[in-house]
Each structure stands twice: as C-alpha cells, then as structure tokens.
N, C-alpha and C positions, 0 to 999 in steps of 0.2 A: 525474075529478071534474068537474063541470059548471061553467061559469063562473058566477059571481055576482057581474051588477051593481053590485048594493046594496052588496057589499062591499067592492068595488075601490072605486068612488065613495065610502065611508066611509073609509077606511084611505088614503087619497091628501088627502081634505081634513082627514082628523086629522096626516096626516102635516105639514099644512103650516102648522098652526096655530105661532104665535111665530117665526115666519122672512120671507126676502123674499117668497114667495107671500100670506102672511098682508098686507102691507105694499103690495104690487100689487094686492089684492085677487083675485086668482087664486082662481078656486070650479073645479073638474073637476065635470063637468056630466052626462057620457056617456060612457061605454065598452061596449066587446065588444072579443071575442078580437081581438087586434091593432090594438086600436085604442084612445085614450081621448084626450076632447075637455073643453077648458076654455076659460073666459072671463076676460076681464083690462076694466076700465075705462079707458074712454080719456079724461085728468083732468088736474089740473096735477101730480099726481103722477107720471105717467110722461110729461110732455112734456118737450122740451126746448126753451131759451127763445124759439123763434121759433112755437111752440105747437101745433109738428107730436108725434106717436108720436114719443117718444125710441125711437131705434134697439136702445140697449140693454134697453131694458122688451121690447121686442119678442122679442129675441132672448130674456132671462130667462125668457119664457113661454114658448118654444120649450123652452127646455131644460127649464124645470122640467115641461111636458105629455111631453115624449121621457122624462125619468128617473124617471118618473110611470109610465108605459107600461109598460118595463124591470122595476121594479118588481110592477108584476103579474104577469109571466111569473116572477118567481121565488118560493124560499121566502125572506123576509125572516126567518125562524129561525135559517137556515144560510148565506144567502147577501144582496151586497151589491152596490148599483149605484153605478158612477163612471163621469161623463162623462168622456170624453179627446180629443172632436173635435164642436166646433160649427161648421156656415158659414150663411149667411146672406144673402139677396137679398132686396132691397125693394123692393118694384114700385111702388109708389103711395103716399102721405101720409093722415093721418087726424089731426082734430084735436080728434073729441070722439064719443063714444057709445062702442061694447062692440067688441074683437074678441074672433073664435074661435080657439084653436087646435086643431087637428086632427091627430094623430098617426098614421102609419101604419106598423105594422111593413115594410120591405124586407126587412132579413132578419134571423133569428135563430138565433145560432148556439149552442153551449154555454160560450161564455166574451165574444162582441161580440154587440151589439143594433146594428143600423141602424136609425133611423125616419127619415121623410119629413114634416116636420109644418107645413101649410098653415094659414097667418093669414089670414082674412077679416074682413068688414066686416058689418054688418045683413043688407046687400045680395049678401050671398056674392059680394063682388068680391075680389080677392086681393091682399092687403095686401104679406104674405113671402113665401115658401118658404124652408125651413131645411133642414137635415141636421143630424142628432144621433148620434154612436158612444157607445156606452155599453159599459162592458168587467164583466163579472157577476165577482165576487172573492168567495171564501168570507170568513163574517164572522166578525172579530175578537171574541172575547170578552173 
C-alpha cells in the first residue's frame, strides 16, 4: 500500500484533538515514511517562569511527534503504541515564536520503535534532540 500523506496528517491531528497536544497547540504538519514533523508555539503556555521553553513542553512534543510516528507504521485496528523511554538534551533556550519537531525512524523493529526527534527554531537552529522507544502491543478490546 502506498503511504498517504493526507492521511497520517488527518488521523495524528484527529488523534490529538481534547488532549495535551490539543492544549500545546501541537498541529503535525508533514510526514513520509519514517518520518513525521509538527509544530508547537512558543507562549506563556509552555514557558516556564523565567520565560524560556519549559523543558517539559519540549520534551511533550517530542514524545507526542515519536508516538505519532509509531502510530503510522502500524494498524491502529489491531495494534497499539506505548512510550517506555524518553531522553532528552537541550541545547539552546527559546522564548517566543514556533518550534519544529522532527521525527526520524532509527529503527523499527516488530514490537520497539526507536525515533531520533530534532526540535528546531524558525532558523533551523537546534533547540533538543530527544530519543523516544515506543514498544507496538496488540490492542485491547
């Protein structure tokens, strides 16, 4: 089956609707195979009070573009994504306009997802870098 766009980016932002992505403002933006990329505002919403990127917003977008990602590679009919390892490095501070995150499959296996998922700035300067394990579970009915 051929990937489709349209539908990952549909089915990731229906997914996030009434949750903390909805809340971040988190929109997924772009994808292809092994890949999918979204945007978060940078606000007094996700700052923390000295009015830099709260670390954790940060990370939250990480995870939710990584389990986002995971999610495309399976059937969400029969099967189901759970994070079980996030890390996280921050390079640099940001205290106001848009970052990106950008997911990249490292590997994928038939039960762990490893993604790679780089936070930037306007200026594709580099905010994080994260890692995200994601383990596929067949789904509960």
């Amino acid at each position: 089956m051929a990937f489709d766009k349209e539908h990952v980016l549909k089915m990731c932002n229906d997914f996030a609707k009434n949750t903390l992505m909805e809340t971040l403002e988190i929109v997924y933006t772009d994808a292809d195979e092994g890949m999918l990329k979204a945007t978060m505002p940078v606000n007094s919403r996700v700052q923390q009070p000295m009015g830099l990127l709260h670390g954790g917003a940060t990370v939250a977008l990480a995870e939710s573009v990584g389990s986002g990602a995971s999610l495309m590679m399976i059937n969400p009919e029969v099967q189901e994504v759970r994070g079980i390892e996030i890390s996280a490095n921050h390079l640099r501070s940001k205290r106001d306009g848009v970052v990106t995150a950008t997911a990249k499959i490292v590997h994928q296996g038939r039960s762990l997802h490893l993604w790679e998922v780089r936070i930037t700035d306007e200026k594709d300067r580099l905010i994080s870098v994260c890692k995200i394990t994601n383990m596929v579970l067949p789904r509960k009915r």
